[in-house]
C-alpha positions in Angstrom: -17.7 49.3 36.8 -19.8 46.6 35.8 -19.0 43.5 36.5 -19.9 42.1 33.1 -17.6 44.1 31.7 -14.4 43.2 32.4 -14.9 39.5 32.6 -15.3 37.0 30.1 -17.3 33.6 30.0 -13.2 32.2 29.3 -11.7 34.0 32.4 -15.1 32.8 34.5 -14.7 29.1 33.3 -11.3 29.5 34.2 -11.8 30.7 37.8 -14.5 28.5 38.5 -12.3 25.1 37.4 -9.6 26.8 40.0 -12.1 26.8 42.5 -13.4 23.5 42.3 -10.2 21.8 42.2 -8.8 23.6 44.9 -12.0 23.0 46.8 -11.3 19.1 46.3 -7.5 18.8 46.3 -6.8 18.9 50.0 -6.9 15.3 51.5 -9.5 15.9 54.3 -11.7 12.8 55.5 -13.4 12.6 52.4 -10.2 12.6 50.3 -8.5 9.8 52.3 -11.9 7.5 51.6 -11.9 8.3 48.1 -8.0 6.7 48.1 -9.3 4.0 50.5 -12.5 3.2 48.5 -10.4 3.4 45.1 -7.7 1.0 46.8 -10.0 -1.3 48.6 -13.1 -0.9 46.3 -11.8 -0.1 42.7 -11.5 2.9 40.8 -15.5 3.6 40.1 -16.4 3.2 43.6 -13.6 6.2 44.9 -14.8 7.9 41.6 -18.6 8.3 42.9 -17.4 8.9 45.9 -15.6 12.2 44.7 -18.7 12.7 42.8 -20.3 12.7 46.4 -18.1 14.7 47.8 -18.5 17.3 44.6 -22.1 17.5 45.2 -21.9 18.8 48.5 -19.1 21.0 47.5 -21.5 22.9 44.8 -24.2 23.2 47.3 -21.9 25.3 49.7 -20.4 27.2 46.5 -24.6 28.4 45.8 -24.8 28.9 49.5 -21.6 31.2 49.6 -22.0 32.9 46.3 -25.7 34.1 47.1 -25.2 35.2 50.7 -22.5 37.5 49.4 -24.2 38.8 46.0 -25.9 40.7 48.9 -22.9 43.0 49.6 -22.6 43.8 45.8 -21.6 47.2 46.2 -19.5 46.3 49.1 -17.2 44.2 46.6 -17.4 46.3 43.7 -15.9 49.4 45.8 -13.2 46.9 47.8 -12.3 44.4 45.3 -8.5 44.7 45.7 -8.7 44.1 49.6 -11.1 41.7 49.5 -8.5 40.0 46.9 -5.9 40.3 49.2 -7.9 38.8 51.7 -9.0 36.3 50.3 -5.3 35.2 49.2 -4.5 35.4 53.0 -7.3 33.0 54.2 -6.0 31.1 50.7 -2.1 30.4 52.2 -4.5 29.5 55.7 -5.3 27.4 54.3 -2.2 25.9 52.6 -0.6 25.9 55.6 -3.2 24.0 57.3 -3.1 21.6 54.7 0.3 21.1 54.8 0.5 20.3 58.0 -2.3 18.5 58.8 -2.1 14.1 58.7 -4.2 13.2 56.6 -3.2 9.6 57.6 -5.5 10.0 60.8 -8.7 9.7 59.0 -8.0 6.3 57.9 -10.5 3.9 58.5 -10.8 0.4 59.1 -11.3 -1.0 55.6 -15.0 -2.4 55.1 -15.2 -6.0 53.3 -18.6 -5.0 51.6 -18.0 -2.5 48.8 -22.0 -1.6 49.0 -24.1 -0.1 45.7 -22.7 3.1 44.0 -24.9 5.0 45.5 -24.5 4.5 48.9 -20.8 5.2 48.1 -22.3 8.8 46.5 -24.6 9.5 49.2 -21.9 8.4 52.3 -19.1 10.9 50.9 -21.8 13.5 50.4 -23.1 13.3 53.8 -19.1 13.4 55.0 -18.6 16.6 53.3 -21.5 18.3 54.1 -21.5 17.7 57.2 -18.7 20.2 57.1 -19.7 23.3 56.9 -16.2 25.1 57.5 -15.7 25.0 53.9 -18.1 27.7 53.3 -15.0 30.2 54.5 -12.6 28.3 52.2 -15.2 29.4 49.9 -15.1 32.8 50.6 -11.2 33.3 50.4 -11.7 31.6 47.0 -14.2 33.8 46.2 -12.8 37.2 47.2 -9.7 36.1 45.5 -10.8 35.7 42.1 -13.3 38.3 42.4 -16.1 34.8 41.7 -19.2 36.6 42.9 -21.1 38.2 40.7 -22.9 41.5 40.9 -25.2 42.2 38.2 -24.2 39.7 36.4 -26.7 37.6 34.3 -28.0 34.0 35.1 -26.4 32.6 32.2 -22.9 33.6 33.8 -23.7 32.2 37.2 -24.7 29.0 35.3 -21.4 28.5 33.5 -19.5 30.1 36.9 -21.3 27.1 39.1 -20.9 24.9 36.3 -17.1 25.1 35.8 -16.8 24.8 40.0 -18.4 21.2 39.2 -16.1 20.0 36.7 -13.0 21.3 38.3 -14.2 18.9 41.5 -15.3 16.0 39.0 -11.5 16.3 36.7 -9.8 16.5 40.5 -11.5 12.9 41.4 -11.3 11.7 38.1 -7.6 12.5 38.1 -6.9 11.4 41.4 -8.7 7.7 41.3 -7.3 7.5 38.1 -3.2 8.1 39.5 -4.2 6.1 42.4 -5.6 2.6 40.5 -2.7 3.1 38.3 0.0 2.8 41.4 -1.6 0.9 43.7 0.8 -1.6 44.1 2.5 1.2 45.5 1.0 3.3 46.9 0.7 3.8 51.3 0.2 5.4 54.1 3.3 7.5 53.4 2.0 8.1 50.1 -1.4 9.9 51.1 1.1 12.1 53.4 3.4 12.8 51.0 0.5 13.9 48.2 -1.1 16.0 50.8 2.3 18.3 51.3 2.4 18.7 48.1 -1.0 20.2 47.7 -0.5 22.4 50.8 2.5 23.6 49.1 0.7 24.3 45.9 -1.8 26.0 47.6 0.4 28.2 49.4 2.4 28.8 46.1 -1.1 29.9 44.5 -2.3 32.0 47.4 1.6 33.9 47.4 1.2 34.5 43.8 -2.3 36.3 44.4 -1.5 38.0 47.3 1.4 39.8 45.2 -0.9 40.4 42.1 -3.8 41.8 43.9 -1.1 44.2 46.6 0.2 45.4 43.1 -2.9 46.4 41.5 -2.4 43.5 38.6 -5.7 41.6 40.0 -6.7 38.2 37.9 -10.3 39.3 37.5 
């Protein structure tokens, strides 16, 4: 079956705003210097930041999605247990998450809040300089069936396109929470909001693992 066939420019813009937030949501080092940036800096300065950190995200997602459009007929045949997989490596993940401290990649705060840019271009170079989120990539992938065989350059565009603002709502969302509860938000706090992601996560990934085991696949 073609992929074309069974999925709509909805379901893809749907996927691909899943991906990118889940992408963003974990607190990793990037995360906790978008809270310090928007805490110490104000909200535009952890905004770009997340912008940043979004770039570098969308330039693995290229990387990951065109190094497996070479296994095409590999994913069209195994779908299912590739789903599966990838919903494994998905609650990995959530459990990593959840149990990391995202506390530890706090920073001594800066006293210059610098130019936009060098805000943008610092998170971007944080992010990419890791490239273990290419294999977060492929769980998410696999799991909503995201790569594309034979499927026109129009759809890629939208697919890569709804990836970006998933990442962009995640940062605007989260500067935005975080500027409006600064006065109480800690240390605790960036703990506390990391669980609950990892639990979200895992929630997600448990949720696809039973869909795709029972043959009712979200692709």
């Amino acid at each position: 079956m073609n992929w074309i066939e069974h999925v709509t420019v909805l379901e893809l813009l749907v996927k691909g705003l899943i991906v990118g937030v889940v992408v963003s949501a974990p607190l990793g080092p990037v995360g906790v210097l978008c809270i310090q940036r928007t805490l110490n800096k104000g909200r535009w300065f952890g905004f770009v930041t997340g912008l940043g950190a979004a770039l570098s995200d969308i330039c693995y997602a290229l990387l990951t999605g065109y190094g497996m459009s070479f296994m095409d007929e590999l994913i069209v045949r195994h779908h299912i247990l590739l789903q599966v997989i990838g919903s494994i490596m998905l609650l990995a993940f959530g459990i990593y998450t959840f149990r990391s401290n995202p506390v530890k990649a706090l920073r001594p705060s800066s006293g210059k809040r610098g130019t936009y840019l060098h805000n943008f271009v610092t998170a971007f170079l944080v992010t990419f300089s890791n490239p273990l989120i290419i294999f977060l990539f492929i769980g998410l992938f696999a799991r909503f069936s995201f790569v594309m065989p034979g499927s026109p350059i129009g759809f890629q565009l939208v697919g890569y396109l709804a990836i970006i603002l998933g990442a962009v709502a995640w940062w605007f969302s989260i500067t935005y929470f975080v500027n409006k509860v600064r006065s109480h938000f800690n240390v605790r706090g960036i703990w506390v909001l990391n669980r609950i992601i990892g639990v979200v996560v895992m929630i997600a990934a448990l949720v696809g693992f039973i869909m795709a085991a029972t043959g009712k696949s979200f692709s």
